[in-house]
Structures are given as C-alpha cells and as structure tokens.
N, C-alpha and C positions, 0 to 999 in steps of 0.2 A: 379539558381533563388532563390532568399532569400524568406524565410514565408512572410505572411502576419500579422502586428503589428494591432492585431484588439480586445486582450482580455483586457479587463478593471480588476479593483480590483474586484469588485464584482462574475465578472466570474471565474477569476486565484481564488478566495477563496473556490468557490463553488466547482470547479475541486477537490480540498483541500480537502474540508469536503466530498465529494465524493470516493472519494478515504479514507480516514481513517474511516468516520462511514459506513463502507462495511458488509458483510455480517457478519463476523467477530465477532461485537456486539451481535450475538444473538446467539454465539458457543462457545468464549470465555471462558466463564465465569466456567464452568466446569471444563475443561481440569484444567484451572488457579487457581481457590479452591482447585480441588485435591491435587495439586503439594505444594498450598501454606497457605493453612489452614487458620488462624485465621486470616493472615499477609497478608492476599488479598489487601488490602487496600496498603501495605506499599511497596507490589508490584509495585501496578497501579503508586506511586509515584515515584519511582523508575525507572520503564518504560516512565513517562513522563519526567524528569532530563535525564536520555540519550537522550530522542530525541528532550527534548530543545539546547542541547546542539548541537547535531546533526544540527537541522534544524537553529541554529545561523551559524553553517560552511556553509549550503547551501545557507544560505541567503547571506551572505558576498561575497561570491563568485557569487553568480550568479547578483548580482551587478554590478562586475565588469568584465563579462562576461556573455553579455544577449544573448546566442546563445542557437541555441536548443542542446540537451544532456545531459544537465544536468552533473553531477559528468566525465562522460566521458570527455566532452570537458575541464572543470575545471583544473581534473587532468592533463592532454595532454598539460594544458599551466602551469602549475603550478610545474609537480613534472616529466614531462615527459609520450612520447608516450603508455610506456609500462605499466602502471599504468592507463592510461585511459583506454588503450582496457580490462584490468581487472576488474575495475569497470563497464564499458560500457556490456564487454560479460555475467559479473556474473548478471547485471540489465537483457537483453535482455534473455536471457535463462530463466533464476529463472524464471521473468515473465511472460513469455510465459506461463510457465507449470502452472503457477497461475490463467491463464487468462480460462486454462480448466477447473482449480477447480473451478471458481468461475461460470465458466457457466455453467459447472454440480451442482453446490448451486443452483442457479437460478430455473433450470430444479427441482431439489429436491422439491424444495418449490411450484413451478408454475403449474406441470406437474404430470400426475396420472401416477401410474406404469407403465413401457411400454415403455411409450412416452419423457423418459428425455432426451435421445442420439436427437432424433428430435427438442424438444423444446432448447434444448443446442445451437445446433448446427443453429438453426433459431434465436435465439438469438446473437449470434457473428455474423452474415448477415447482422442481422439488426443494431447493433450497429455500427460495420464497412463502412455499409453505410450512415451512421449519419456522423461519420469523415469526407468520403469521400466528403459530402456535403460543408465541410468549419468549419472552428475550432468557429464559432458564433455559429451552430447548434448545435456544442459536446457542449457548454457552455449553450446552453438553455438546452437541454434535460435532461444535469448535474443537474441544478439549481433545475427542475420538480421532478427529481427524490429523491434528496438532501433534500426536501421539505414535500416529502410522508413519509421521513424517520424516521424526525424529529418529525413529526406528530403525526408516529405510537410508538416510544419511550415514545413522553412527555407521551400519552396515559398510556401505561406501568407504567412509573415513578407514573402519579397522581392515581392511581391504588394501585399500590403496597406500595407507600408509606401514602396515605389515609388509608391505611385496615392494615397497620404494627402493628398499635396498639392492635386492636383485634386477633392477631395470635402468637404464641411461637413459630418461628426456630427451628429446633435442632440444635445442638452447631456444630460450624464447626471443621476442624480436627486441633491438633496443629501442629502450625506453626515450620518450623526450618530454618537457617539461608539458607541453599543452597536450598530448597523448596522456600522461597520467589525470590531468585533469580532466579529459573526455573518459576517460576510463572511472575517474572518481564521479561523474556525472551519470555513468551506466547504472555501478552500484549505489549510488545515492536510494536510487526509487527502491531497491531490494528494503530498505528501512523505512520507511514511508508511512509503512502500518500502524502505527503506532498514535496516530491522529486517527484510528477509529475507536479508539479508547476513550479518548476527549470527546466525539462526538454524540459517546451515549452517556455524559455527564450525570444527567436524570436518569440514570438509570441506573448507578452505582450507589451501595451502600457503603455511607459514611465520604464524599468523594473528593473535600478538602485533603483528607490520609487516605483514602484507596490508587485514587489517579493517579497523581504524583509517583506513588508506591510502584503500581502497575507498569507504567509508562519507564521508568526505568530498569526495572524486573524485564520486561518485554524486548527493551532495546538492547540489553546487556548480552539476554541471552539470546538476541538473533544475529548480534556482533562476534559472539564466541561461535556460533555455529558457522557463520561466514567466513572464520578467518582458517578455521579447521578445515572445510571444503577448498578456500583460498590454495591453501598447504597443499592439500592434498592433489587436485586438480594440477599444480605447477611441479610437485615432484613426479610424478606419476607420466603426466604428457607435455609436460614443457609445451613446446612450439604447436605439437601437433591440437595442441586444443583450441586456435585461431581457426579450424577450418571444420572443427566438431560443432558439431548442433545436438548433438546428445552426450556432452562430455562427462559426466556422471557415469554412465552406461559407456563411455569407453574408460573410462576409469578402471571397470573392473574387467572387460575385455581385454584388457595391457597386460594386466597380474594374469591372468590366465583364470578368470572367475566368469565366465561368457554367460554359464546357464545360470549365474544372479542375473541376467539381466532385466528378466520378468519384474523383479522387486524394484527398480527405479522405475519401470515403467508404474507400476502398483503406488508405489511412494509418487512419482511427479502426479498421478492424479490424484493423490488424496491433497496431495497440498493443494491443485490446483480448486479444490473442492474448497478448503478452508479458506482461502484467499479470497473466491466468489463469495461465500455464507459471509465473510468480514467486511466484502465492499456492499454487499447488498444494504447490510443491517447499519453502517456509517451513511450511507446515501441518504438511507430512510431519513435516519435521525436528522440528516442535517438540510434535507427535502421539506419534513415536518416544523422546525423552526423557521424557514424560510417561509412558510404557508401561513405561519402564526402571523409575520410580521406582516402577508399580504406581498413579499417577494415573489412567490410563484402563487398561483391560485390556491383560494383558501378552501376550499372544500380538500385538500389533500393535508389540512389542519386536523382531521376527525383524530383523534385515538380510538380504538376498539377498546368499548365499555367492558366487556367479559376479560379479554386479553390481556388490555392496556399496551397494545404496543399501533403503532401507527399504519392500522392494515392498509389504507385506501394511498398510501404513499409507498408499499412496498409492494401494491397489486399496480399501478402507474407506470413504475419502474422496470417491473417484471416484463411488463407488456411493450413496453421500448428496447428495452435491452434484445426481450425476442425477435420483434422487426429489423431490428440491425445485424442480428447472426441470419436472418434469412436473407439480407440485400448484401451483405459484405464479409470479406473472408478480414480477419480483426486478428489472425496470429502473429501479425508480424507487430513492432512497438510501436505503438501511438503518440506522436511525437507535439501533439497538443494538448496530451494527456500529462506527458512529464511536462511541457511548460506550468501547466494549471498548478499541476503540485509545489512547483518552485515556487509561484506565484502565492499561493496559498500559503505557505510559510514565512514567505517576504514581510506579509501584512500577520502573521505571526507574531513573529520577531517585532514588529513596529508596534504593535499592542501591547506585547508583554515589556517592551522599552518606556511607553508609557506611566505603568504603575510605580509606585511610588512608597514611601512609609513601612506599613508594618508586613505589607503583603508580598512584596516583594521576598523571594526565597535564592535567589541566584542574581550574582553581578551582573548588572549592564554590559559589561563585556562581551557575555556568552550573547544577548540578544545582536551586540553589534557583528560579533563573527558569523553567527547563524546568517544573518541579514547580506554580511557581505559572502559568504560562500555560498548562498540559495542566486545573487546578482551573477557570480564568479560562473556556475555549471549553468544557469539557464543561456550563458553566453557561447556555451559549448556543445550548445545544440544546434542540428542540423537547418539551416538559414528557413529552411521552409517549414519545419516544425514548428520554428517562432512565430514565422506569419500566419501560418494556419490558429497557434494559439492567441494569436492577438487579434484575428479577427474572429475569432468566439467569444471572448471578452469584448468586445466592442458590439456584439451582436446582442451580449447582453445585457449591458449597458444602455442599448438605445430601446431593450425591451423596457427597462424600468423607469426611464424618460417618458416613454408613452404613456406607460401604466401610469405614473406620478400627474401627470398633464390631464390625464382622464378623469382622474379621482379627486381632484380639484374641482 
C-alpha cells in the first residue's frame, strides 16, 4: 500500500528547517571555534557549499523519483542495489544512534538530574505517537516547534547583536587551513536535515515541484539563521566560546540579559524536539523502503491502512532507540553517525552524477564538488570515528551477503 500524498511546500520546508536548526545550534559553536579559530566564519561557508551542493543532487533526484527513501531508493535505480543498501543502512543506523543523542539533549535541557533517562525516553513515545497519527500531524507539530525555535534565536541574535557594541570579545584562536576544514566538518552536519525531505518523497504533493522547492527554501533558510548566530556568537564572546557548552545562553549573560536565560534553555528543547519528530519520521520512511526491497525484514513493509503511514517501522525504531538511551549516555557526538551521513551523500552525489538528458536540473560540477568535499570532511574526522563507521558498514554489508545467500 502506497503513503499518503498529503504534504504541501510549506510542511516538506518546515520538516526542513526542523531537522537542521536542531539542537545542534546551541552546542555548535564551541567544539567549531575551538578547531577553527578566527576562520569560523569561513567554515560555516564552507559547510554550506557542500551541502548546497549536496542538497542540488538530492533535489534532482528526488524529482525524478518521488518515492519514500530517499538516497536509498535513488541509488538502487541509479547506480545499483548494493550502493542503496549502503547509503540506506549507513542513514538508518547513524540515525538511530542520533535519534538517542538527541533525546537525551532534550532530557538534558527539559529535565532536572535524575530524571533525563525518563523524560528521554517519554519523549520518543510521544513523538512516535505523533507519526503514528498521520504524516499532517508530524507536519503540524514540526511547523509549532520550528516556530519556538526561531523565536528563541532571533531573541538571542537581537540581543547579542544590540549589546556587541558595548562589550570587547577576547580575540579568538588563529585560524589554520585544516582547523577550518575540521570546523567546516562540525558544521556540516548542522545542514544535514534536509535529506529528510527527500526521504518522504511519497509523501509530498506534486514532489517533481515540491522537493526541489522545499529542499532549497529549507537550506537557505537554516544557512541565514547559522551565519546570524555565526555573527553573533564571535562578536559577542570571541575566544571565550571555545570552553562554553551553553554559548547561546552566555551570549545573553555577557550583554547583561542573565534572566533570558530560561528562553534558550525553552528554545534548545523545542528544537531539540523537532530534530527528534524529523529523524524519527526520515528513518521510518527510508526503514519502510528498505523492507519493500527485502533490505531489512519485510514485515516492517506494512503501511497502516487507516493512517497510511509506516506504523510497524516507526513502533521498531521507537523501541531501539529506547534501549539505547537506557544502556548509554549518547549526549556527547556520534562520530559513526557523522561518518554514515558523509557516506550517504558520497553515493548521493554519485547517482545524481549518473543522470543524464532532460532530467538533469544542475551541472555535474556541483555533484563532483559535493562528492569531493563529503571525501574532504569525512577525512577530518576523528581516526576512531572512521573505524567505528566503517565497521558498521561492513557489518552491514555482510548482513545482506547472508540474507542474499539464503534467499537463493
């Protein structure tokens, strides 16, 4: 049974900007000064050139293949089966494991000591049961939360950037050429979101002109939000945001604005809410094409006849993702999660290089820069984050060697 075609532009953008202004926005910026000193800035642009480039392959493609999975099914028609199940497994796993860091964010922000493994894990319930509802409801509650985000930011922004004149930074660290590009690798994943749009292809109205549409609208506007917080963040605390972990929240404690600081804590958990609600409902989608093909067990194929959305693959997921915030603490970044996404876009890029004639919408160019700056950052990651990611790729690789051998 086919999804339901019921998301409009406005929703598929909201999804969008749900998924990249995530919790992410307000942890950032540390890790990414540290690495990239003075050249934070020339990061962020950096960062956004791959994943324009990136998100022109996904849009091309998912044009002319509006099914759900996203990169999985692309690749699968495009460059072959075994190229999908590797983008598909590296999206579905990384995610996952994402999907507990972000619910333990959440819990971090939402919940007093004690209590975060409960609030976590009540929050994946509750989001999951949002999906299960019908992909209108994931698209409103996206849109609410999309909304508080934005709210609690410009706040921030007119803030920090009001009171910048009154206040002296200390100087940030200097810059060198492979720090900026570790730094353009941090903010990379802040833009990432934007492949959960493509992976509810089936599920867009009209999604030759929706996606495309969307997928740009979404990246634009979480590139304009990132380079304002950028700004603001580096005049505001220069050097000292290398050793913040809440630099939003010292943002307004510098200006003399201490008692906002309730409203980023209020603002990081609703992003961190919308980020969740955007990886759950991409998972699904690109879980449920995988199930079609017989990639992962097909009884997680079913759509829900009333609903039409893929309950038995977002009730699977829920119930993993839980297990994992009760065995392991996931707030810190998951460093086979960024590999998978790099990876995932590699074979992007390689599909949308593929097509050809009338359907082609953007130079070959942009697929070969995408292609080589997804090589460029995944080389900037930390040596054991690689290994960790290449032996989950390899783990599932030799799952689909057995399965193939059996089914034989």
């Amino acid at each position: 049974m086919p999804l339901a075609r019921r998301l409009t532009l406005g929703d598929a953008t909201a999804i969008g900007l749900g998924s990249m202004i995530g919790a992410g926005v307000f942890s950032v910026w540390g890790p990414a000064i540290g690495v990239a000193g003075s050249g934070i800035l020339i990061a962020l642009v950096i960062a956004a050139i791959v994943a324009y480039c990136n998100a022109t392959a996904s849009a091309q493609l998912a044009a002319v293949h509006p099914v759900a999975g996203g990169t999985y099914a692309y690749a699968r028609a495009e460059i072959g089966p075994w190229w999908g199940f590797v983008a598909g497994w590296s999206f579905v796993v990384g995610k996952i494991a994402s999907c507990a860091a972000m619910a333990m964010t959440f819990a971090a922000y939402a919940a007093p000591d004690g209590w975060q493994r409960p609030v976590a894990i009540a929050a994946v319930v509750a989001l999951v049961t949002v999906n299960c509802l019908g992909i209108t409801r994931t698209a409103l509650v996206t849109r609410i939360l999309v909304v508080c985000s934005l709210l609690g930011l410009a706040l921030v922004v007119a803030v920090g950037l009001g009171s910048a004149s009154a206040s002296t930074p200390s100087p940030l660290p200097d810059a060198t050429a492979y720090g900026v590009l570790q730094g353009a690798g941090l903010l990379f994943f802040a833009f990432a979101g934007y492949a959960r749009i493509a992976t509810m292809g089936e599920e867009v109205v009209d999604p030759a002109r929706t996606i495309p549409r969307a997928i740009a609208l979404a990246l634009g506007g979480a590139v304009f939000v990132y380079v304002l917080i950028g700004i603001t963040v580096v005049v505001t605390l220069g050097g000292e945001a290398v050793s913040s972990s809440a630099p939003l929240a010292d943002v307004l404690a510098s200006t003399g604005w201490a008692a906002l600081t309730p409203v980023v804590r209020i603002t990081a958990a609703a992003a961190s809410l919308g980020a969740l609600l955007a990886l759950l409902t991409g998972i699904g989608r690109t879980t449920l094409a995988m199930a079609r093909e017989k990639d992962l067990p097909s009884l997680l194929a079913k759509v829900d006849d009333r609903r039409q959305v893929p309950r038995r693959a977002e009730i699977v997921i829920a119930v993993i993702v839980v297990g994992i915030v009760l065995v392991a603490d996931l707030r810190d970044a998951i460093g086979f999660s960024s590999f998978g996404v790099l990876l995932y876009y590699l074979i992007a890029n390689a599909a949308a290089f593929r097509q050809h004639g009338a359907v082609r919408r953007h130079p070959r160019a942009l697929q070969v820069v995408g292609a080589l700056g997804c090589l460029l950052l995944v080389n900037t990651l930390p040596v054991l984050a690689s290994i960790v990611g290449t032996a989950v790729v390899l783990t599932g690789v030799l799952y689909r060697v057995v399965r193939l051998r059996l089914t034989r």
